[in-house]
C-alpha positions in Angstrom: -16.6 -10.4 8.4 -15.9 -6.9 7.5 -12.7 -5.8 7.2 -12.0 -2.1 6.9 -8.5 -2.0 5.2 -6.3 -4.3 3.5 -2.8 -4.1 1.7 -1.8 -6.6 -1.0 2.2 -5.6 -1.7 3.3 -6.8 -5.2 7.3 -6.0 -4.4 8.1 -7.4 -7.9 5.7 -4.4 -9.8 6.4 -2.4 -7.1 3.1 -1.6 -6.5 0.3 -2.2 -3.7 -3.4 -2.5 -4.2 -5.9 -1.0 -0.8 -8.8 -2.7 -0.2 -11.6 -1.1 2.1 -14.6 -1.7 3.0 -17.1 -0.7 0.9 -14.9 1.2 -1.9 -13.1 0.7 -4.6 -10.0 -0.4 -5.0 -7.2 1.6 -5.1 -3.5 0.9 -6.5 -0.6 2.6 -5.3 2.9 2.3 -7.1 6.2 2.9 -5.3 6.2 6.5 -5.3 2.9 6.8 -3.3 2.5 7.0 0.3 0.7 4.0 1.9 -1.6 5.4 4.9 -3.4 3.8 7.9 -6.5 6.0 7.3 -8.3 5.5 10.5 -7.5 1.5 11.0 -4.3 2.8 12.0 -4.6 6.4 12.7 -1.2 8.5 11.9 0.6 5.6 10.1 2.3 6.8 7.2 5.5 6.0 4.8 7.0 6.2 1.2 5.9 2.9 -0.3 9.5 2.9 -1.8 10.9 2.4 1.6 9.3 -0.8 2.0 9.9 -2.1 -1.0 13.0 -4.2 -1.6 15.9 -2.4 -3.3 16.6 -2.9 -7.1 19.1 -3.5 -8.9 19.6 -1.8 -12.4 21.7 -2.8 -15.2 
């Protein structure tokens, strides 16, 4: 099975790693846009706003 794009969310290190097809892997931290590329063609958004909030001390 080949699938051409997949996003692993790590919401506790804020951070997301991209899978494709055929490339490397590429890690995205929260202020980084996360893309559909052409899986899902003109998604786009602030990985920060799909993270859950934090809370500093």
């Amino acid at each position: 099975m080949n699938v051409p794009l997949i996003w692993v969310v790590y919401p506790d290190s804020r951070k997301v790693r991209v899978f494709r097809h055929n490339r490397p892997i590429t890690e995205l931290h929260e202020d980084d846009e996360l893309s559909g590329e052409d899986v899902i063609p003109g998604f786009r958004c602030r990985l920060r706003d799909i993270l859950p909030t934090t809370t500093e001390s």
